[in-house]
C-alpha positions in Angstrom: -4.8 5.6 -1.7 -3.3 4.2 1.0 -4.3 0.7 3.2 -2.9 0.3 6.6 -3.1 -3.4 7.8 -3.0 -3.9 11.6 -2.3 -6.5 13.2 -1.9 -8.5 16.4 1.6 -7.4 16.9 1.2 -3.9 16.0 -1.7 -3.4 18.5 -2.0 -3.6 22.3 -4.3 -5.5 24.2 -7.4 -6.4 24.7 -6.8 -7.7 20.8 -3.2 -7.4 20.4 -0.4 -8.6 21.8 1.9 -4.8 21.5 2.9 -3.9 24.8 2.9 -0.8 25.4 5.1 -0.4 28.5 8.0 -2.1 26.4 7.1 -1.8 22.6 6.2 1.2 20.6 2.7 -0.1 19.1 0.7 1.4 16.0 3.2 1.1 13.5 1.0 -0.9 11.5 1.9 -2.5 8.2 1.0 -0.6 4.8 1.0 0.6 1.3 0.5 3.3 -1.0 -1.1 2.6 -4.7 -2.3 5.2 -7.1 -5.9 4.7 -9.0 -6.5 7.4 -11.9 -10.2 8.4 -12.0 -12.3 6.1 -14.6 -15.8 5.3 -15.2 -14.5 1.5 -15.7 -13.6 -0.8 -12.7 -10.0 -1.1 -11.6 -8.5 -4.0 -10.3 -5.3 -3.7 -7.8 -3.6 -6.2 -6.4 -1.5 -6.0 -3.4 0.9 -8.9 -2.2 1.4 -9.4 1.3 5.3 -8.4 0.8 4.7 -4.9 -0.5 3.1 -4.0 3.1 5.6 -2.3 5.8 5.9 -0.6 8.5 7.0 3.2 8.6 9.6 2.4 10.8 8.8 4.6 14.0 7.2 1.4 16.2 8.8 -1.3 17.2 9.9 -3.6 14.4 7.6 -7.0 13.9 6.9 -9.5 11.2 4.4 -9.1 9.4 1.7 -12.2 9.4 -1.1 -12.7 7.3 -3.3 -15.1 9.6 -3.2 -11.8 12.4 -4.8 -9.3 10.9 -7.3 -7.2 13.4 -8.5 -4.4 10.8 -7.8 -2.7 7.3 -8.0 1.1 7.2 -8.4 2.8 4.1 -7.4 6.3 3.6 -8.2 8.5 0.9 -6.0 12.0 0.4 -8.1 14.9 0.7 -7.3 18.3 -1.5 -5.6 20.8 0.6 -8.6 22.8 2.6 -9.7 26.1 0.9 -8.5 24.9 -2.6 -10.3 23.8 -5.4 -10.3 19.8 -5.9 -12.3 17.6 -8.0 -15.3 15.5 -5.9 -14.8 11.9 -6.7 -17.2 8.7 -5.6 -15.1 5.7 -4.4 -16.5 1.9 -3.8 -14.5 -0.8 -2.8 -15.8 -4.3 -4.0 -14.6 -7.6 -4.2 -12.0 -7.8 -1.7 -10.1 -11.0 -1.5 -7.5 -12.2 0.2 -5.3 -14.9 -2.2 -2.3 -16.6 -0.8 
């Protein structure tokens, strides 16, 4: 899985400050974490200093107390081939300083 934090400086206006006539925006901060299948809940934690940027916007640092939005993005079996189905719920999200 994969969560993609953006915030204020990685996004343009009306909610961020990313200008894009001088900055390259969307390069929002993230991280990848791998969860094996289970019937039993799994708990990840992710500290604030394990999100980056990919590197192809313009370079910001990162700040908690900006976030806009949290995308969450699941990889999908190549189309045509066979994959397993799996049900995913996020619960319990917290945010811990």
């Amino acid at each position: 899985m994969r969560v993609i934090d953006g915030t204020s400086a990685t996004s343009p206006a009306p909610d961020g400050t990313c200008d894009p006539g001088t900055q390259i925006c969307f390069d929002d901060f993230q991280t990848t974490f791998f969860i094996f299948p289970t019937s039993a809940p799994v708990t990840v934690d992710i500290p604030w200093n394990q999100l980056s940027q990919i590197g192809f916007g313009t370079p910001v640092t990162f700040d908690q107390r900006t976030l806009l939005n949290f995308k969450w993005i699941v990889p999908l079996p190549f189309p045509g081939s066979p994959g397993p189905t799996y049900d995913y719920t996020l619960d319990d999200i917290a945010f811990i300083q």
